[in-house]
C-alpha positions as CSV (number, residue, x, y, z in Angstrom):
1,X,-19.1,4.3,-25.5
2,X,-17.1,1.9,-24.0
3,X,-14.0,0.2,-25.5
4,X,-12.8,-3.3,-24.5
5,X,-9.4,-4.9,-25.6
6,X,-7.8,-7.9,-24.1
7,X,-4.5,-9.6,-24.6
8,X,-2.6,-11.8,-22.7
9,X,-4.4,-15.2,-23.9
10,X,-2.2,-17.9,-25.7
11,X,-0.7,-22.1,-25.1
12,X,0.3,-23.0,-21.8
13,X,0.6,-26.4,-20.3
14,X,-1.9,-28.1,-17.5
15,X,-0.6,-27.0,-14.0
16,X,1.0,-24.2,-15.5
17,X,-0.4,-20.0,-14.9
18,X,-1.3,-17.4,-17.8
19,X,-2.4,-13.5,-17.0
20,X,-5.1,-12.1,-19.0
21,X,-5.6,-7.7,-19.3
22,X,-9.2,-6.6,-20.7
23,X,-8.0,-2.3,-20.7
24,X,-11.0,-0.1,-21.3
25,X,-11.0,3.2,-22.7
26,X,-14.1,5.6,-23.5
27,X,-16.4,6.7,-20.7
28,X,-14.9,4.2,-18.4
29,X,-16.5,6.2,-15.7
30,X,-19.9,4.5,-16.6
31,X,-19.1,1.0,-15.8
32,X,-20.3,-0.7,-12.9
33,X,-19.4,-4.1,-13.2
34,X,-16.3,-5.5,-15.5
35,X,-16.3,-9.2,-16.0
36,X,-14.5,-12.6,-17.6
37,X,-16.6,-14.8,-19.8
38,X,-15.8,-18.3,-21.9
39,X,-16.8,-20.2,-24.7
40,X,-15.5,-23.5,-24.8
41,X,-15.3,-25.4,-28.1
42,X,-18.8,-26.6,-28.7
43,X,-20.1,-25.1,-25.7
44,X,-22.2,-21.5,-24.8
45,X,-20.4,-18.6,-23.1
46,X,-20.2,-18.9,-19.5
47,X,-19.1,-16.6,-16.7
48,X,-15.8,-16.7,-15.3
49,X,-15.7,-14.1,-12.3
50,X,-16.9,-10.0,-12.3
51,X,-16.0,-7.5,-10.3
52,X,-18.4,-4.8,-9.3
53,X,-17.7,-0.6,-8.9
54,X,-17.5,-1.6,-5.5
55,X,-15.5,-4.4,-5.4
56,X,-17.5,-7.1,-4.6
57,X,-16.3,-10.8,-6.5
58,X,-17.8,-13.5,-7.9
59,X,-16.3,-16.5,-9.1
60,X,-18.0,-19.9,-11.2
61,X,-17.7,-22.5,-9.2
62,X,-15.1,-24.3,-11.8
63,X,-12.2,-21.8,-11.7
64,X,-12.7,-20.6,-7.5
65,X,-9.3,-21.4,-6.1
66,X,-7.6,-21.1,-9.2
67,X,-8.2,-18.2,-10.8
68,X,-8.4,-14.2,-9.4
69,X,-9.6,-11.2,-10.9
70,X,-8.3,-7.6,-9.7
71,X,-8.0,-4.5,-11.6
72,X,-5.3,-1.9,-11.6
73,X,-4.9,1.0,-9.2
74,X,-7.5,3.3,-11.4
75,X,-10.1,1.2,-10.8
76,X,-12.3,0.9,-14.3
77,X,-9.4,1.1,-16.8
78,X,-7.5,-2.4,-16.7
79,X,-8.9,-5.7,-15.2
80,X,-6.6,-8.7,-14.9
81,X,-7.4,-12.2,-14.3
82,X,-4.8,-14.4,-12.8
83,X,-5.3,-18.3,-14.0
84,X,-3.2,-20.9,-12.1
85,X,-3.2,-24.7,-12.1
86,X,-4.5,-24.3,-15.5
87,X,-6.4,-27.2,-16.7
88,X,-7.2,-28.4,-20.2
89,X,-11.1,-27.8,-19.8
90,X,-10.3,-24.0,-19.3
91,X,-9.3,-24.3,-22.9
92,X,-12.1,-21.4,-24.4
93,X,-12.1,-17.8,-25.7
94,X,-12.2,-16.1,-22.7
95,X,-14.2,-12.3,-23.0
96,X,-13.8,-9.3,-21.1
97,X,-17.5,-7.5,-20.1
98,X,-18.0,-4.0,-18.7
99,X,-21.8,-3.0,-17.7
100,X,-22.4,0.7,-17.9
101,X,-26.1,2.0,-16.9
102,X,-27.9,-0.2,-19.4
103,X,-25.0,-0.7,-22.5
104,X,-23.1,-3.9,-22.7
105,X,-19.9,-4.0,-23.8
106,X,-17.9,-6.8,-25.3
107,X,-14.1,-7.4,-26.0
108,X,-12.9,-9.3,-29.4
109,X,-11.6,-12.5,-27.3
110,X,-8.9,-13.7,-26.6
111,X,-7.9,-17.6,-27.2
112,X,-6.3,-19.5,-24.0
113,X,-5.4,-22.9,-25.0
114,X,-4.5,-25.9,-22.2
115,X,-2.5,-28.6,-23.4
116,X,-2.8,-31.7,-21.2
């Protein structure tokens, strides 16, 4: 099992920045890829950027430029995702992700609002 919690979110101006942590604890050995999701207001979730075991990145095409994901120094414990020039459609619940062998795992979300 595999334990997601993320923090960070909250109200922050267009143009300005906002740092989100997802920390994992559990059999954080098993994950392979850790990812950021969204759900807009009215709209399905949609990926933001993952990071693989291996450290290969992927970025949606909306936030490339913009935003970064990294993790911390132990690798499969905290992931981070840096969100600058902040716009107000990034306004969503954003998710952390971790994939481990064939379980999913889900954080509880946390709410970034843009104001414009």
């Amino acid at each position: 099992q595999v334990q997601l919690v993320e923090s960070g979110g909250g109200l922050v101006q267009a143009g300005g920045s906002l740092r989100l942590s997802c920390a994992a604890s559990g059999s954080t050995f098993r994950i392979n890829v850790r990812g950021w999701y969204r759900r807009a207001p009215g709209k399905t979730r949609e990926l933001v950027a993952t990071i693989t075991r291996g450290g290969s990145i992927n970025y949606a095409d909306s936030v490339k430029g913009r935003f970064t994901i990294s993790r911390d120094s132990a690798k499969n414990t905290v992931v981070y995702l840096q969100m600058n020039s902040l716009k107000p459609e990034d306004t969503a619940v954003y998710y952390c992700r971790a994939l481990a062998g064939a379980s999913d795992y889900w954080g509880q979300g946390t709410q970034v609002l843009v104001s414009s």
